[in-house]
Structure formats: structure tokens, C-alpha cells
VMD Tcl script that builds the backbone (N, CA, C; Angstrom):
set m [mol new atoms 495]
animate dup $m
set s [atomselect $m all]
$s set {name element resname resid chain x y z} {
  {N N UNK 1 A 0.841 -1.178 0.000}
  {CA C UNK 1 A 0.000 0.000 0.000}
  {C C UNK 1 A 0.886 1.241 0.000}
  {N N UNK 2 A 0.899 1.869 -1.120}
  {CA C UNK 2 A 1.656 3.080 -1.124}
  {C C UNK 2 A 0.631 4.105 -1.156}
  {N N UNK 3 A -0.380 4.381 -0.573}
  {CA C UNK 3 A -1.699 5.305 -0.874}
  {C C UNK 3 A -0.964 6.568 0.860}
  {N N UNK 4 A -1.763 7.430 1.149}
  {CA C UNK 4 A -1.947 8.247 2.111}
  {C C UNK 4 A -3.225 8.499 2.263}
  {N N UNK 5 A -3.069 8.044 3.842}
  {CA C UNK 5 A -4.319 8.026 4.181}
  {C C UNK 5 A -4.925 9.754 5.035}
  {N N UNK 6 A -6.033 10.492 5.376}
  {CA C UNK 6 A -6.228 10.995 6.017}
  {C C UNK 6 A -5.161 10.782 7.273}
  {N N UNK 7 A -5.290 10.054 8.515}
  {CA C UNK 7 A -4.655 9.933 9.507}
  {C C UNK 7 A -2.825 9.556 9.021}
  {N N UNK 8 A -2.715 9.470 7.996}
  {CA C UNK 8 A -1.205 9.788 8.147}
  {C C UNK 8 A -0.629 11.465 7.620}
  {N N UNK 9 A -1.865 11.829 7.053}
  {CA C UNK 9 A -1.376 13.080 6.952}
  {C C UNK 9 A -1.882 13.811 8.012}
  {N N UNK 10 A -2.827 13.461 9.027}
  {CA C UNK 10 A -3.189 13.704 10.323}
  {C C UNK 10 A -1.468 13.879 11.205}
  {N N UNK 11 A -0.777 12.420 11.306}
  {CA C UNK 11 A 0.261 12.340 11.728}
  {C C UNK 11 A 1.172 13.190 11.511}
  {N N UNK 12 A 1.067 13.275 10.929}
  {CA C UNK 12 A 2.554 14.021 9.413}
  {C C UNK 12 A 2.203 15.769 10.720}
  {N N UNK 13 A 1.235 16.329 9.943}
  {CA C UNK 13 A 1.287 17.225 10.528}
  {C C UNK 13 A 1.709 17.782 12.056}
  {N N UNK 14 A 1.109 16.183 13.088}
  {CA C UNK 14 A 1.535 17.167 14.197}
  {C C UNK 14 A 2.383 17.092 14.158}
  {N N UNK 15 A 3.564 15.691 13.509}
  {CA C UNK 15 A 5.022 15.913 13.754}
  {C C UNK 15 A 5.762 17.244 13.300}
  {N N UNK 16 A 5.281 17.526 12.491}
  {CA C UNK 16 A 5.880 19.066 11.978}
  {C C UNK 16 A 5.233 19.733 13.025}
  {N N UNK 17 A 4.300 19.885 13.399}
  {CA C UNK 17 A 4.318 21.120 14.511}
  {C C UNK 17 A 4.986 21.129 15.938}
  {N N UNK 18 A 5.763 19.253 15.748}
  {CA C UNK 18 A 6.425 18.717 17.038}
  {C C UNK 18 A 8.021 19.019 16.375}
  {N N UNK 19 A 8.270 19.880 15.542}
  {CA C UNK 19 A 9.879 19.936 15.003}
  {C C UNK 19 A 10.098 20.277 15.571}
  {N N UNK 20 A 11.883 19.406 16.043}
  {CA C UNK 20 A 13.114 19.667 16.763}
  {C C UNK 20 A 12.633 18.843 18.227}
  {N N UNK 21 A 11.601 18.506 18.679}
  {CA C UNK 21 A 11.034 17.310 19.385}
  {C C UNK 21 A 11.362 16.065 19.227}
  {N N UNK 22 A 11.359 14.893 20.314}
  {CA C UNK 22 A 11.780 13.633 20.070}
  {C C UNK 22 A 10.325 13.551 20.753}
  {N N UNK 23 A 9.644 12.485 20.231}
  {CA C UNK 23 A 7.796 12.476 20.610}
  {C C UNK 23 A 7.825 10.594 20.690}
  {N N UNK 24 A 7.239 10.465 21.721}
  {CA C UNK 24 A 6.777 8.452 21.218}
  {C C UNK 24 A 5.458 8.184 20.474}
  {N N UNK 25 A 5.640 6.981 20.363}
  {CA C UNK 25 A 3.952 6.795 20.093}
  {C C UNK 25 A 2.914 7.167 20.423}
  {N N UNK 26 A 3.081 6.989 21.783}
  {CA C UNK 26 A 1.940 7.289 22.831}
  {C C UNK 26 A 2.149 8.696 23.081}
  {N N UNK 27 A 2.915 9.655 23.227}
  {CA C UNK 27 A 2.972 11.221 22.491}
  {C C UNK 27 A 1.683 10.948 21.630}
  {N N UNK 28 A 1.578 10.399 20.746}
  {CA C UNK 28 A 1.278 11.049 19.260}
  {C C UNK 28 A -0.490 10.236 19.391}
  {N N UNK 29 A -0.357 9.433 20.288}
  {CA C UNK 29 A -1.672 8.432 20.374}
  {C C UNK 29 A -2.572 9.755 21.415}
  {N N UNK 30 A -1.864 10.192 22.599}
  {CA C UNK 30 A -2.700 10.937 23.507}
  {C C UNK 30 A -2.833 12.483 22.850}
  {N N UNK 31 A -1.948 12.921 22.221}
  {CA C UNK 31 A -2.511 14.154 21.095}
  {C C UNK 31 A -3.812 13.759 20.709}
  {N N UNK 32 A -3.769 12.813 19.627}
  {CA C UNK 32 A -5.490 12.657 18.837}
  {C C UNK 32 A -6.143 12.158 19.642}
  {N N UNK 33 A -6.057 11.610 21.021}
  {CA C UNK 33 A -7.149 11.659 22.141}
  {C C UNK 33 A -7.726 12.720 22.513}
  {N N UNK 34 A -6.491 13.678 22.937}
  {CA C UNK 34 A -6.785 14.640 23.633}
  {C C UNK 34 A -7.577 15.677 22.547}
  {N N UNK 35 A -7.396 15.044 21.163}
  {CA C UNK 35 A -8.360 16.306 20.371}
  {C C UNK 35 A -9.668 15.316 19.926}
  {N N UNK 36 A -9.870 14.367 20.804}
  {CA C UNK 36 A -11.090 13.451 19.794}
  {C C UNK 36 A -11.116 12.772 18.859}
  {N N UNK 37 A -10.037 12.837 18.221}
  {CA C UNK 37 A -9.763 12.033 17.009}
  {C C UNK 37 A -9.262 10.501 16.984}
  {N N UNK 38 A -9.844 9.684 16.486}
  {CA C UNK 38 A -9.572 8.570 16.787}
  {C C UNK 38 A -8.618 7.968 16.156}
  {N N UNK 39 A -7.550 7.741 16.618}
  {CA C UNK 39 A -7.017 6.878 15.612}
  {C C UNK 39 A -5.892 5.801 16.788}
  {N N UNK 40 A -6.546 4.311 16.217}
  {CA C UNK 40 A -5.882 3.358 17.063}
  {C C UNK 40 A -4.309 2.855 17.254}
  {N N UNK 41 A -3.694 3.090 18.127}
  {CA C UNK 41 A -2.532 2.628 18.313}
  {C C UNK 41 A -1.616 1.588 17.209}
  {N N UNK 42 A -2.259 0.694 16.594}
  {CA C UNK 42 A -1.581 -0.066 15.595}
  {C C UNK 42 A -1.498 0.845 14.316}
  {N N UNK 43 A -2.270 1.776 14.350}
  {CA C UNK 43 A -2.653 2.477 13.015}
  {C C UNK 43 A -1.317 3.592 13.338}
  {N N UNK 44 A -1.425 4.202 14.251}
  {CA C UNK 44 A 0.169 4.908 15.054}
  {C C UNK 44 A 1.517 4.657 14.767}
  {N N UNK 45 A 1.627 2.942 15.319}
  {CA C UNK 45 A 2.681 2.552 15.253}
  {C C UNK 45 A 3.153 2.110 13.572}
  {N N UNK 46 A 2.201 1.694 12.888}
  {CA C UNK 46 A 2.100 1.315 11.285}
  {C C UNK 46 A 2.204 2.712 10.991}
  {N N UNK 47 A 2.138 3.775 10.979}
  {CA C UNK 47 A 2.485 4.934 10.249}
  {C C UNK 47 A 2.979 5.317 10.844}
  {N N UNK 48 A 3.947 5.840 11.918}
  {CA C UNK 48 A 5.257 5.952 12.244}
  {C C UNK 48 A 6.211 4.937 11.909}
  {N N UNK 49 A 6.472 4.063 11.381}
  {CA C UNK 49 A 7.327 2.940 10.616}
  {C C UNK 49 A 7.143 3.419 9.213}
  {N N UNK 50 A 6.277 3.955 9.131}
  {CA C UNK 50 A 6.449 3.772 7.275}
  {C C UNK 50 A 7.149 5.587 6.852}
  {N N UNK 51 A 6.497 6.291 8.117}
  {CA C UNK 51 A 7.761 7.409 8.204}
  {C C UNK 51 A 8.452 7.577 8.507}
  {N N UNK 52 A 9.055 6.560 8.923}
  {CA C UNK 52 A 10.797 6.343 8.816}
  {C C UNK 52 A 11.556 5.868 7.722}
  {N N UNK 53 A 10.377 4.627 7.250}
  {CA C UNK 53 A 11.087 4.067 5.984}
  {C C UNK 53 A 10.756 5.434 4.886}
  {N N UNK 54 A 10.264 6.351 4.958}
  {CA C UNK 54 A 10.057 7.287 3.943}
  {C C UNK 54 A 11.013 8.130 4.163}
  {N N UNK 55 A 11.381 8.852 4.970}
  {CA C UNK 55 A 12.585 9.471 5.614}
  {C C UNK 55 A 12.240 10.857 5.691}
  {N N UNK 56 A 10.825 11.055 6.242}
  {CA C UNK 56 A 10.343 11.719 6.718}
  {C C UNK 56 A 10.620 12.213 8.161}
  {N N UNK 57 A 10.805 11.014 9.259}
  {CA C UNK 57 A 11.209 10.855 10.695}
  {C C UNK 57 A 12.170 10.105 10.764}
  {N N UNK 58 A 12.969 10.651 11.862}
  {CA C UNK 58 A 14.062 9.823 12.738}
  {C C UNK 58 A 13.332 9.181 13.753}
  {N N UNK 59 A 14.356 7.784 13.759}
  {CA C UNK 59 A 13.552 7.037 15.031}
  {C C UNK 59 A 14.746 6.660 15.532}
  {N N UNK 60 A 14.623 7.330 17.076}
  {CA C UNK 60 A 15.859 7.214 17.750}
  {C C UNK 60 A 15.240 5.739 19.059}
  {N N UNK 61 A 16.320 4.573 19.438}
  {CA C UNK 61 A 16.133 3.736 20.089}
  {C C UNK 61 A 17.279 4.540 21.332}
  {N N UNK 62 A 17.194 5.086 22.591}
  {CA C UNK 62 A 17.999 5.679 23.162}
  {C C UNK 62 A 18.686 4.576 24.099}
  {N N UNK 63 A 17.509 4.076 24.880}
  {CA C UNK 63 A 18.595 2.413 25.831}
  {C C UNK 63 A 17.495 1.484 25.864}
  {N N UNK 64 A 17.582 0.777 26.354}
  {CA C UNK 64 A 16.541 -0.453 26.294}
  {C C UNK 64 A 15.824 -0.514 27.304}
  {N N UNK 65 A 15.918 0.357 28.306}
  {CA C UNK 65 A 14.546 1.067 29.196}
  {C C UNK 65 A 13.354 1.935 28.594}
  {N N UNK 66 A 13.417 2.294 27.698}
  {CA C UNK 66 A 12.993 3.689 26.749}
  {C C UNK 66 A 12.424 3.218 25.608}
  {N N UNK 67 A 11.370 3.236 25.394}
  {CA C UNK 67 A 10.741 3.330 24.261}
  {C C UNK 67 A 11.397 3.985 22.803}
  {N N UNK 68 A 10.944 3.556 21.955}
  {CA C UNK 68 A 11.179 4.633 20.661}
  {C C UNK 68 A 10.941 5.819 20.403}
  {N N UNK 69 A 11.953 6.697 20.072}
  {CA C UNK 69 A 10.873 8.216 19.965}
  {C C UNK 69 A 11.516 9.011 18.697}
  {N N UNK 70 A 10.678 9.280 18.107}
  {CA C UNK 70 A 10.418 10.140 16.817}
  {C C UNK 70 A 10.706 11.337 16.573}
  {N N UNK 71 A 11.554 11.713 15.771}
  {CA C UNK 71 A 11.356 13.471 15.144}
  {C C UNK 71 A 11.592 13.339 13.884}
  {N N UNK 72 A 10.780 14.663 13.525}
  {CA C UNK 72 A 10.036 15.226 12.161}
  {C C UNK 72 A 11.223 15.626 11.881}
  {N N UNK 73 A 11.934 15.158 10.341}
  {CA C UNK 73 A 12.865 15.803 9.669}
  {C C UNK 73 A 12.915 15.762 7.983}
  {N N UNK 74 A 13.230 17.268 7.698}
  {CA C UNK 74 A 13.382 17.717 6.346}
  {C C UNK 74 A 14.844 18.108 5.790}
  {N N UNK 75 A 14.423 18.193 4.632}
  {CA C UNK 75 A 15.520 18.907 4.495}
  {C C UNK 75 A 16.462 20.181 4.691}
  {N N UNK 76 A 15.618 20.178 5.774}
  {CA C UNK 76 A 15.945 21.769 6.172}
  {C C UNK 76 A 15.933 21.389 7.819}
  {N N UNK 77 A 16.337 20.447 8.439}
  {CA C UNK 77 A 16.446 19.777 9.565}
  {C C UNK 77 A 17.102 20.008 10.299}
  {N N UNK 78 A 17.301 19.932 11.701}
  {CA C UNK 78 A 17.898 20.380 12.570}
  {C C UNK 78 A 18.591 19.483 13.060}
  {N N UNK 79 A 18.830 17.986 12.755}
  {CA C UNK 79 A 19.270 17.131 12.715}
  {C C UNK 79 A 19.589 16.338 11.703}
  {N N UNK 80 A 21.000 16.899 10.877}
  {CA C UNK 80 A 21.071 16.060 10.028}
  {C C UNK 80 A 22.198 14.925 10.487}
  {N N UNK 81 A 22.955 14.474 9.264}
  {CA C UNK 81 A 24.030 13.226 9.540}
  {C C UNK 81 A 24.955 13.622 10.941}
  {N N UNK 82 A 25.407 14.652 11.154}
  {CA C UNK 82 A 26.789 14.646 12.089}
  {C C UNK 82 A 25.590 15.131 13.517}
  {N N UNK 83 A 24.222 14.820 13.608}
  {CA C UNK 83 A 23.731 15.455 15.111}
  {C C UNK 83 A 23.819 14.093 16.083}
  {N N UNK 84 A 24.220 14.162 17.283}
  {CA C UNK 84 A 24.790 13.838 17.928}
  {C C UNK 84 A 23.477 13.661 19.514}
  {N N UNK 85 A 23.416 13.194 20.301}
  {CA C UNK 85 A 22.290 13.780 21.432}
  {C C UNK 85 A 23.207 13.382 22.474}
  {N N UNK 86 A 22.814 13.963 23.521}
  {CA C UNK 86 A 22.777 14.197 25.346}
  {C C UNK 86 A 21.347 13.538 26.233}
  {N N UNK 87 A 21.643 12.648 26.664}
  {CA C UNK 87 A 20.025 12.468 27.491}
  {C C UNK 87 A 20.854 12.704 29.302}
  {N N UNK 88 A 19.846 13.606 29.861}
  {CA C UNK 88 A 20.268 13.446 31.087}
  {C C UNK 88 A 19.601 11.996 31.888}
  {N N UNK 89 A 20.470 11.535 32.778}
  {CA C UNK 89 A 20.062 10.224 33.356}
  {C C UNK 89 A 19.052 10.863 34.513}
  {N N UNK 90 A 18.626 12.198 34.934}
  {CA C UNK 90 A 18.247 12.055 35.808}
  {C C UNK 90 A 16.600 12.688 35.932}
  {N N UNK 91 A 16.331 13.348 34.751}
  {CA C UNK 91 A 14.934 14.040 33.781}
  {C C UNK 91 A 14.835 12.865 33.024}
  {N N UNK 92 A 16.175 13.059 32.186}
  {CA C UNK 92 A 15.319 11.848 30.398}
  {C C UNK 92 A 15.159 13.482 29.784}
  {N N UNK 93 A 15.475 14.291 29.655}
  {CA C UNK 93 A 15.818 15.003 28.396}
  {C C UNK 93 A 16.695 14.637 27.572}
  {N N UNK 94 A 16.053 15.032 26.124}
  {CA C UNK 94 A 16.922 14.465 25.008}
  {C C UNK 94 A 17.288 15.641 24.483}
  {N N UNK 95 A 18.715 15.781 24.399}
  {CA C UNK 95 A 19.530 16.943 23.903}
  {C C UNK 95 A 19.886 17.023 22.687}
  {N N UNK 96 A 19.606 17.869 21.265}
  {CA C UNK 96 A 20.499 17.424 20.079}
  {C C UNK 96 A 22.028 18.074 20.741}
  {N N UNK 97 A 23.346 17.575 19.555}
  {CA C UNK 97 A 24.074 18.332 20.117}
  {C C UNK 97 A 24.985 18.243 18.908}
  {N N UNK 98 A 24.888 19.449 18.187}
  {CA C UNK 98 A 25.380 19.238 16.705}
  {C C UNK 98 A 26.759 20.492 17.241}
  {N N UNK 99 A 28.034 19.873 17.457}
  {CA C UNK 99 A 29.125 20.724 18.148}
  {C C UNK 99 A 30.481 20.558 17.203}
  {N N UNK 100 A 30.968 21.398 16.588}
  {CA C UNK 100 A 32.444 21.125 16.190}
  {C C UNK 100 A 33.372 20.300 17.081}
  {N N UNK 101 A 33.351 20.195 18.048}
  {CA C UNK 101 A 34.646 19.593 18.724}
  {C C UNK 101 A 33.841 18.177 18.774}
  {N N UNK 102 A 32.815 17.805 18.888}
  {CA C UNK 102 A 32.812 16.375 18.316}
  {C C UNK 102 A 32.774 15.996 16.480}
  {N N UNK 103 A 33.052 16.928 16.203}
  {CA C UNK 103 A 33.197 16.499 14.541}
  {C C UNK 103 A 34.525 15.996 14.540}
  {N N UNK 104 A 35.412 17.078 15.482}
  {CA C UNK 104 A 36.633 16.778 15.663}
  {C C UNK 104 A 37.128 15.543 16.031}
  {N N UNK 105 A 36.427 15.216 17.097}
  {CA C UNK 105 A 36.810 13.671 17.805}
  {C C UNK 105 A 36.041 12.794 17.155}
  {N N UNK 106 A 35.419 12.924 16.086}
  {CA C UNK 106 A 34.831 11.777 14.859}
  {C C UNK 106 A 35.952 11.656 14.075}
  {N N UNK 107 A 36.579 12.848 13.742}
  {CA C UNK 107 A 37.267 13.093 12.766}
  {C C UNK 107 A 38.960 11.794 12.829}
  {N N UNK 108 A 38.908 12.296 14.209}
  {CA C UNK 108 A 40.189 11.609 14.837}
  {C C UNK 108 A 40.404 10.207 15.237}
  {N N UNK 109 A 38.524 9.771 15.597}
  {CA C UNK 109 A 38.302 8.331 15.237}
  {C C UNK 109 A 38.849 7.998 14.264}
  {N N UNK 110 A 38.240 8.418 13.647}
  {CA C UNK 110 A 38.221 8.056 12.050}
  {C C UNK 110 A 40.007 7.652 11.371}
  {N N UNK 111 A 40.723 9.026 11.558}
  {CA C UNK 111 A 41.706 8.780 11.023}
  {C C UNK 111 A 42.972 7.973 11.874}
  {N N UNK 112 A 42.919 8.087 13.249}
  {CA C UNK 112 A 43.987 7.764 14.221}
  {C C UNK 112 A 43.342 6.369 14.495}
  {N N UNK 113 A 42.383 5.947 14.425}
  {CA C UNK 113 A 41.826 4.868 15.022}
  {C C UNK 113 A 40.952 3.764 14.098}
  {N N UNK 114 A 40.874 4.177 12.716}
  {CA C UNK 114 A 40.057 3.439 12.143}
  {C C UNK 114 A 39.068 3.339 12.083}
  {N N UNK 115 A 38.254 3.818 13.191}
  {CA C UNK 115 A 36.586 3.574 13.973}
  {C C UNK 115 A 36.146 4.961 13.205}
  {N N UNK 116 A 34.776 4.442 12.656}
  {CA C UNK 116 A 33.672 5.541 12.495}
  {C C UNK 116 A 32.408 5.633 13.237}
  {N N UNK 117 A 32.008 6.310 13.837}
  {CA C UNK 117 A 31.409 6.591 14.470}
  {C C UNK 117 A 29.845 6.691 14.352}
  {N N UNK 118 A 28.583 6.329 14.670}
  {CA C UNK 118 A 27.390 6.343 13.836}
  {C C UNK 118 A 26.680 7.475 14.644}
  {N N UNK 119 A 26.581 8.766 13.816}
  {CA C UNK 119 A 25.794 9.559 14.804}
  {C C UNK 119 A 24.363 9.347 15.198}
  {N N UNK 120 A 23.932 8.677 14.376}
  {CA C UNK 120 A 22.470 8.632 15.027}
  {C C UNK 120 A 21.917 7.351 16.237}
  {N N UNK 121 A 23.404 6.837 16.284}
  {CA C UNK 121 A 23.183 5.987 17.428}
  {C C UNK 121 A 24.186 5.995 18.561}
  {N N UNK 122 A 25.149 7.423 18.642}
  {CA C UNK 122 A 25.737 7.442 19.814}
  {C C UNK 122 A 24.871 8.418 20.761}
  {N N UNK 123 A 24.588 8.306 21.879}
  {CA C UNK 123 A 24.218 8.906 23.171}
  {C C UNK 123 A 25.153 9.492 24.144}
  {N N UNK 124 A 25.484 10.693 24.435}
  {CA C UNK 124 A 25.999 10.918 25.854}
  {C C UNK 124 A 25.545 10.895 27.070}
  {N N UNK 125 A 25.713 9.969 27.575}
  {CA C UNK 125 A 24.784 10.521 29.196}
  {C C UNK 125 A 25.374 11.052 30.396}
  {N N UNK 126 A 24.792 12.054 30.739}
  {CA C UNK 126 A 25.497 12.407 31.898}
  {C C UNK 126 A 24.069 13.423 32.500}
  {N N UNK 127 A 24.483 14.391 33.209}
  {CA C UNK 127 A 23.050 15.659 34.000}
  {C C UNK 127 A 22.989 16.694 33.440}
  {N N UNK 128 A 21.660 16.931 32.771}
  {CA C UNK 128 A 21.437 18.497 32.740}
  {C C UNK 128 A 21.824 19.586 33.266}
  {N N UNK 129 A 22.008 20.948 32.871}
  {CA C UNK 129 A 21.837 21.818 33.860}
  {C C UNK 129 A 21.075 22.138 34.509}
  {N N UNK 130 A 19.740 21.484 34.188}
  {CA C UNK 130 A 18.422 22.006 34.875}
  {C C UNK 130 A 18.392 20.895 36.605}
  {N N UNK 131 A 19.153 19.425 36.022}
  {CA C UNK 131 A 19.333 18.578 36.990}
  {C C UNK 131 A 20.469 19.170 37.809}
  {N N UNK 132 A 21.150 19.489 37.149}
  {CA C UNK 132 A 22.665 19.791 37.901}
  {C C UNK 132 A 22.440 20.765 38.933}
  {N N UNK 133 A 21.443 22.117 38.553}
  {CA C UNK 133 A 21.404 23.348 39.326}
  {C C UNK 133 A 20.166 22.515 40.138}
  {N N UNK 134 A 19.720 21.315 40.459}
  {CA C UNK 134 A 18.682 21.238 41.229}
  {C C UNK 134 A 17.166 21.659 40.751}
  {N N UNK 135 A 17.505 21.857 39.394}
  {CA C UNK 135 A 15.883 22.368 39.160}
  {C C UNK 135 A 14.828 21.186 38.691}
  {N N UNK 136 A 15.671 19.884 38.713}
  {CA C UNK 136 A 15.062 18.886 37.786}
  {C C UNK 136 A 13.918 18.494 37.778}
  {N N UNK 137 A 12.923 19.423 39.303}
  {CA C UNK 137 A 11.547 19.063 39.204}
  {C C UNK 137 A 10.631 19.991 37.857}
  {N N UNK 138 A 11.392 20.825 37.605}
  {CA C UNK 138 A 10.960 21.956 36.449}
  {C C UNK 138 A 11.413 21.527 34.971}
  {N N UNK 139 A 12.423 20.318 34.955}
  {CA C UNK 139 A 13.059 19.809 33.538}
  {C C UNK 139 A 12.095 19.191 33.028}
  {N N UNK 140 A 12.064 19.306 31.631}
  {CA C UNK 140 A 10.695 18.451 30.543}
  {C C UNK 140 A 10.975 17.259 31.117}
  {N N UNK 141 A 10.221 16.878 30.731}
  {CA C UNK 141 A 9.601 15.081 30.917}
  {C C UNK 141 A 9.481 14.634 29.894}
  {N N UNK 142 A 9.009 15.301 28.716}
  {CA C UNK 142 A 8.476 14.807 27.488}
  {C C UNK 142 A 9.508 14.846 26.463}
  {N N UNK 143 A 10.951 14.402 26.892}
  {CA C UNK 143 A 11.260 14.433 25.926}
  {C C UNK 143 A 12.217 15.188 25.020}
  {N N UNK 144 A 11.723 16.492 25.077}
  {CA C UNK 144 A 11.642 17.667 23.840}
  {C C UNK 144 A 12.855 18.264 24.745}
  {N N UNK 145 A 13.591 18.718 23.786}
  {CA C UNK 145 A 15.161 19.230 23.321}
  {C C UNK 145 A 14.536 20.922 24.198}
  {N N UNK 146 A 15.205 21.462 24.492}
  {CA C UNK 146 A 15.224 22.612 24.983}
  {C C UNK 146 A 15.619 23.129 26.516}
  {N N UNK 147 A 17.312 22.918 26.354}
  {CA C UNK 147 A 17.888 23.234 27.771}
  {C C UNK 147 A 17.991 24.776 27.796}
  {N N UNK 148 A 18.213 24.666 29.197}
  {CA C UNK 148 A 18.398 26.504 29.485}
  {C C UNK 148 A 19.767 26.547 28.308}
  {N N UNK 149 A 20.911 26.216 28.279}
  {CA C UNK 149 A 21.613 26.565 27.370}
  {C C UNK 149 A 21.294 27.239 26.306}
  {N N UNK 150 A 19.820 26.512 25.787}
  {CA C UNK 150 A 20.000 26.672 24.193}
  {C C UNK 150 A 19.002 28.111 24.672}
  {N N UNK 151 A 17.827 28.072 25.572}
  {CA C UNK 151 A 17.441 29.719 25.154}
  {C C UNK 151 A 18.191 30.855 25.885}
  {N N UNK 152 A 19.050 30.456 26.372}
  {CA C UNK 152 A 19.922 31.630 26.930}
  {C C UNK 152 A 20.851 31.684 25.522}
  {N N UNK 153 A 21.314 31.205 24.893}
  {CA C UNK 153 A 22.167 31.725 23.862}
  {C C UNK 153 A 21.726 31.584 21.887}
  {N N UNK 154 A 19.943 31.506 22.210}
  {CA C UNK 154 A 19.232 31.579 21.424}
  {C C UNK 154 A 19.479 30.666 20.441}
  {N N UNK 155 A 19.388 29.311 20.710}
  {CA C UNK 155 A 19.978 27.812 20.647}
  {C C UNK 155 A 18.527 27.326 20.591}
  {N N UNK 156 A 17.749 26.665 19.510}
  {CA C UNK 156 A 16.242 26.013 19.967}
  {C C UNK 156 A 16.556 24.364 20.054}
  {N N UNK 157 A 17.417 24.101 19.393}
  {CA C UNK 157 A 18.061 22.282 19.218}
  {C C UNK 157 A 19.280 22.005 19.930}
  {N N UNK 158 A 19.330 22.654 20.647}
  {CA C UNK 158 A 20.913 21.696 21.560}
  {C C UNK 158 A 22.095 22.553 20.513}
  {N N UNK 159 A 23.666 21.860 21.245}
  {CA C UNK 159 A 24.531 23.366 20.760}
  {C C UNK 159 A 24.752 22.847 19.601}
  {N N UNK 160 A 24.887 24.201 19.016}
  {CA C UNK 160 A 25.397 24.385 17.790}
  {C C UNK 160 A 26.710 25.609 17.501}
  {N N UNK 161 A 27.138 25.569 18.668}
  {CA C UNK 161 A 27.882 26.934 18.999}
  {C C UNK 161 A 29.088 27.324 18.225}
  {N N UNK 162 A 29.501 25.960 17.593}
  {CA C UNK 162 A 30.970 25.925 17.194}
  {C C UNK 162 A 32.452 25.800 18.469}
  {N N UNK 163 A 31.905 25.875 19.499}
  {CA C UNK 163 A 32.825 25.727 20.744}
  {C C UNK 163 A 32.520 24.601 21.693}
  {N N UNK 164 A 32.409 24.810 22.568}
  {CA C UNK 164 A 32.417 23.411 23.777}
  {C C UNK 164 A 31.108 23.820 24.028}
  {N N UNK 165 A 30.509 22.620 25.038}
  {CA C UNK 165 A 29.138 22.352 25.225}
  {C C UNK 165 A 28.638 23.336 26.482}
}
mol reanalyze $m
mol bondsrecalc $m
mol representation Tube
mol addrep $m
């Protein structure tokens, strides 16, 4: 079935209005609850798979406690090949973190070591600042990319600074 249905362009959309978000299923199942709209969980999970295989969405597997979770990407993406993420262990925020000095230490894999590196499946973990300063009862839950870092230095996806993190 290569057709589009209503509810995948249902889907489609909120993920674009969820850009630069990492969203799960059940994200995307309690949205069209919460607006009345029905659409059943297999029907969810079957069209989030087929927008991945379209390459519409990223589907990030973060550890094997954690569910799957999704973001909307174009070509005009905020995550392309070299983005990189941060999850704090102690929220579960998911950080992009698209930084020169890890291009660098890809770079150095690469040539000093042989090893290439797969960005869309390495993770850093360590604490937020929102955990770190104690605020972690105020840190998202859901997910979604947006540390004090990034709106203090007008950052909406994790750094992009060209310097250290």
C-alpha cells in the first residue's frame, strides 16, 4: 500500500508542529485523544514505521529502558548526519548536540583509530543543567530538546555553537 491516508497526513502534521522534538507513540496516540480524534494505536505505530522508511522521521532507540521516539525531519532539519544527542540520566531530556569539537573527535576516530562513528546511534549521558542546578523538578519530561543553554544563547536544538558544550 503506497496510498496516504487521512490519519497519516493527520500524523505528518503534528510531527511538523512537534519539530526539533523527540515524541513516542503514545505522544502522538494521547494528542489525537486529547483532540477526539480517533485513531488506534496499531494504526500509530504502522504509520510511524512507514515514516521512517520514507525518511520523513528519525527514530531514535535511546537504551533499552525507553521506548522509541520520533522526530520530524526535512531537508531543512535540525538534525542532520553529524547530530549527535545528550540524554540526562536524571529528567530523560533528550539533547540534540550538533558541536564542532565532536566532529573533531569523529574526525580523529576516524583517522587515528580506524573507527567511524554512527551519529544517530551514539548517546551521551550524563546531567542536565536544569538537573545539575537542582531544578530537575521543572526539567521536561516529554522528551523535547530545549535546555536553558539553548534559550539563553538563542539555541532552539541543543549546541550548535561551534565551541564546547
Amino acid at each position: 500500500m503506497n496510498y496516504k491516508t487521512r490519519q497519516h497526513g493527520d500524523i505528518v502534521d503534528f510531527l511538523k508542529s512537534m519539530k526539533g522534538c523527540h515524541v513516542t507513540a503514545a505522544d502522538v496516540c494521547s494528542h489525537f485523544e486529547e483532540c477526539g480524534q480517533k485513531i488506534g494505536k496499531a494504526t500509530v505505530y504502522r504509520q510511524l514505521e512507514r515514516l521512517v522508511s520514507e525518511g520523513v522521521i528519525n527514530k531514535y532507540i535511546i537504551d533499552e529502558n525507553s521506548g522509541a521516539c520520533f522526530e520530524y525531519v526535512d531537508r531543512e532539519s535540525d538534525c542532520h548526519e553529524e547530530c549527535y544527542h545528550c540524554k540526562c540520566e536524571k529528567c530523560g531530556k533528550l539533547i540534540h548536540l550538533e558541536c564542532s569539537e565532536i566532529s573533531q573527535l569523529t574526525g580523529h576516530l576516524s583517522e587515528h583509530h580506524g573507527f567511524s562513528i554512527d551519529p544517530r546511534r551514539t548517546v551521551f549521558y550524563g546531567i542536565c543543567d536544569d538537573c545539575a542546578d537542582g531544578e530537575h523538578e521543572n526539567a521536561r519530561k516529554d522528551g523535547c530538546c530545549g535546555s536553558r543553554h539553548d534559550h539563553e544563547h538563542g539555541h532552539s536544538h541543543g549546541c550548535r555553537c561551534g565551541g564546547g558544550v
